[in-house]
C-alpha positions as CSV (number, residue, x, y, z in Angstrom):
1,X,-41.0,-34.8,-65.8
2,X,-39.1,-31.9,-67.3
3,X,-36.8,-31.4,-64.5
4,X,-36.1,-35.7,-64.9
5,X,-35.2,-34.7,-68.9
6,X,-33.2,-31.6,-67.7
7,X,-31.2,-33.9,-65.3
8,X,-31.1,-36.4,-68.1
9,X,-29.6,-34.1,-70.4
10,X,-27.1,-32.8,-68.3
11,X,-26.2,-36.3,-67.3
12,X,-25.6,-37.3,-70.8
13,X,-23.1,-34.1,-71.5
14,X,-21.1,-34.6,-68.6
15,X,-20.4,-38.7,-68.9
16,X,-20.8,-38.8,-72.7
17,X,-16.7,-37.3,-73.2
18,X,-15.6,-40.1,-70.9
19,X,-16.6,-43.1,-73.4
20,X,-15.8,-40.9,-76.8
21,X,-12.2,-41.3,-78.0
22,X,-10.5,-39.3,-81.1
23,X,-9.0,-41.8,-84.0
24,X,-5.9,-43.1,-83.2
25,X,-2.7,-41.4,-84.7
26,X,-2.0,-43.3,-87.9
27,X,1.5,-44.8,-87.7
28,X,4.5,-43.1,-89.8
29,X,5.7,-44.1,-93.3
30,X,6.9,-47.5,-94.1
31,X,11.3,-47.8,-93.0
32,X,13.4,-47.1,-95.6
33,X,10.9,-44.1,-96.4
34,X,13.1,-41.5,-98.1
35,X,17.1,-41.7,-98.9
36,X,18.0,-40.8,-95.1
37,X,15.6,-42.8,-93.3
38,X,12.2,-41.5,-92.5
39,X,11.2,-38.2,-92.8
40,X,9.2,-36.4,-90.5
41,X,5.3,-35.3,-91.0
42,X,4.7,-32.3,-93.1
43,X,3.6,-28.9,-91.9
44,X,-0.2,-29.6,-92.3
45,X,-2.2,-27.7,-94.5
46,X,-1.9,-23.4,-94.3
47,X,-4.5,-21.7,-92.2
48,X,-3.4,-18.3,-93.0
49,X,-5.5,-17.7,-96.1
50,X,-8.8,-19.0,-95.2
51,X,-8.6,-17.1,-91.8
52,X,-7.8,-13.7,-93.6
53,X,-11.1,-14.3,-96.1
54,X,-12.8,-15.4,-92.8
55,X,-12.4,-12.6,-90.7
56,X,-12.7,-10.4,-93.7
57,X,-16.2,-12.1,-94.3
58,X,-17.2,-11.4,-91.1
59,X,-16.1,-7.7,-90.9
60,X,-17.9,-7.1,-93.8
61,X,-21.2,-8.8,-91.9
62,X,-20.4,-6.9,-89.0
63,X,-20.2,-3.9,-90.8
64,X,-23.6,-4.5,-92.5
65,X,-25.4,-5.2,-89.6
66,X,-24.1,-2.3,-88.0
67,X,-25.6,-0.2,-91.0
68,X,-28.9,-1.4,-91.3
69,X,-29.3,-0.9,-87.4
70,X,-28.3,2.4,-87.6
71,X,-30.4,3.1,-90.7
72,X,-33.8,1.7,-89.1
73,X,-33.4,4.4,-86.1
């Protein structure tokens, strides 16, 4: 029975992305968006400071870890 619910499982994983779609791109602005036309999407939103207090968070774990290992020996 458990090999069945192994099979089952990795049945599921490898069909399950054929049926599951992202939303669709939304369309643009209305015409006549802007005083020349449309305008192009903006950048996004910046990545650059959440990833430096990221990977500074984790460093800082890292380094804590690394500490209280080598303290216990």
């Amino acid at each position: 029975m458990k090999i069945f619910k192994n099979i089952l499982v990795i049945a599921i994983i490898t069909v399950a992305p054929l049926f599951i779609e992202a939303q669709p791109i939304p369309s643009g602005p209305p015409s006549q968006h802007g005083t020349s036309g449309n305008q192009g999407a903006g950048g996004g939103a910046p990545v650059d400071g959440g990833l430096s207090i990221l990977l500074a968070f984790s460093a800082l774990y890292a380094g804590k870890k690394v500490y209280h290992i080598n303290k216990t020996k």
